[in-house]
Every structure is written in structure tokens, then in C-alpha cells.
N, C-alpha and C positions, 0 to 999 in steps of 0.2 A: 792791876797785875793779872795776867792770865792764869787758867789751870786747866791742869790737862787731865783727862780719866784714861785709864791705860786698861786694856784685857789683861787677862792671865796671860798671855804670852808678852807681854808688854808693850804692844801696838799700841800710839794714841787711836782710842776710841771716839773722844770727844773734847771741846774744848770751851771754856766759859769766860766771859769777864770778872764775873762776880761769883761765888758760891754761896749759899746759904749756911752760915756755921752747925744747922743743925743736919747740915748736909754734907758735909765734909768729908767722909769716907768714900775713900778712894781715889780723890782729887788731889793734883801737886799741884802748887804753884809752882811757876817759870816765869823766867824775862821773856818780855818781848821780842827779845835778841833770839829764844833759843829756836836752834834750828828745828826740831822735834814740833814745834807749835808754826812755827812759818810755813814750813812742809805740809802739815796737815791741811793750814788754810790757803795752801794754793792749790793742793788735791781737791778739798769743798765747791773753790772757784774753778776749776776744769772741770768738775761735774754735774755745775750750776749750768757751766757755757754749755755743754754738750745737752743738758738739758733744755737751754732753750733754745736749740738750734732744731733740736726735734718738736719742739711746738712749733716753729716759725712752718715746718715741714708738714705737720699733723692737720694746723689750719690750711696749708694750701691742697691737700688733701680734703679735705671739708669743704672746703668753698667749692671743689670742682665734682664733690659727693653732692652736694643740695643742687649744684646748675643741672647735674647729670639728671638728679630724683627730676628737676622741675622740667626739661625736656621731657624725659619720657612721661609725662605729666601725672606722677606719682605724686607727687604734692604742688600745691599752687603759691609760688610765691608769696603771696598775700594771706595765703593761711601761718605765715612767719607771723612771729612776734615781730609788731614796729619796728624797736632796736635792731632787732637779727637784720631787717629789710633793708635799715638803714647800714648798717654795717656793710653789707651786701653791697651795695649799691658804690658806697664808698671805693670797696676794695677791687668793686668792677673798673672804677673811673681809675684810680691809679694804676692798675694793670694796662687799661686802655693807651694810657698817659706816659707809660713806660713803652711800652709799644710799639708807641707812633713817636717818640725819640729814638729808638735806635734802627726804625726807619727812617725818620729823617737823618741820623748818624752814618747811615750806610751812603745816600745819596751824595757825597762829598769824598765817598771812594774812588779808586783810580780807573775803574772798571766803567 
């Protein structure tokens, strides 16, 4: 059974599966039905989504932050950590890969 912690003004704050009985103060339980705990955790999941849509954004910012550093040869590829390199490397070929599909995508236009 769920429980909800509420502010002073009665906002759910937060919400649990379980409570600690030594922890109890300030928790209700609620059904799974109530609106009040649905609500909250579909709030949580849109600010999860938005959250990782701005990482998907932050890393494509980074990856074109380190090509930028390694051009103007502010840092040398190979002074990367392994991982990082391989990572790198990875995310270069699927770009490439994506690329060169929606050039070939285009070629089959009317033009």
C-alpha cells in the first residue's frame, strides 16, 4: 500500500511503498486508485523524461566540446581515458551511420 507525505499546505511532497513504523509521522496511506498518488507519480515521470532528454542534449554537447578541444589541439585524443576513446569512437561511427542513411534516404527523392 502506498503513502503519501504532504507539506503544510497539503501538497503531496513525497510518496513510498513502505514506511518505517518508526517513521510514520507525517505519512498517509492511500490506495493505489487515489488520484492524489497517480498524479504525483506521473509528475515524477515527466520530470524524469525531461530530465533525460536534456542529458541525451548535454552529451551531444560534449562530444562536439572534446572534437572542438581535440581540433584546435587543446587536448590529444589519446590523452582520453581508453573508455572515454572508445566511447568516442563508438558514437562517431553511429553518427557517421545515421548520416550516410539519410543520404542514402534522400537519393530515392523526386528531385
Amino acid at each position: 500500500m502506498p503513502y503519501l507525505l504532504r507539506a503544510p499546505d497539503g501538497r503531496v511532497t513525497a510518496v513510498a511503498e513502505e514506511v518505517n513504523a518508526a517513521s510514520m509521522e507525517g505519512w498517509e496511506s492511500v490506495s493505489e486508485e487515489s488520484d492524489e498518488y497517480r498524479v504525483f507519480l506521473e509528475n515524477q515521470l515527466s520530470l524524469s523524461d525531461a530530465f533525460r532528454e536534456s542529458d541525451i542534449h548535454m552529451a551531444r554537447v560534449l562530444e562536439d566540446l572534446i572534437d572542438l578541444l581535440i581540433v584546435k589541439d587543446v587536448i590529444h585524443f589519446m590523452d582520453l581515458p581508453e573508455p572515454a576513446r572508445k566511447r568516442l569512437l563508438e558514437r562517431q561511427a553511429m553518427r557517421k551511420s545515421h548520416l550516410s542513411q539519410l543520404v542514402d534516404d534522400d537519393k530515392d527523392g523526386l528531385i
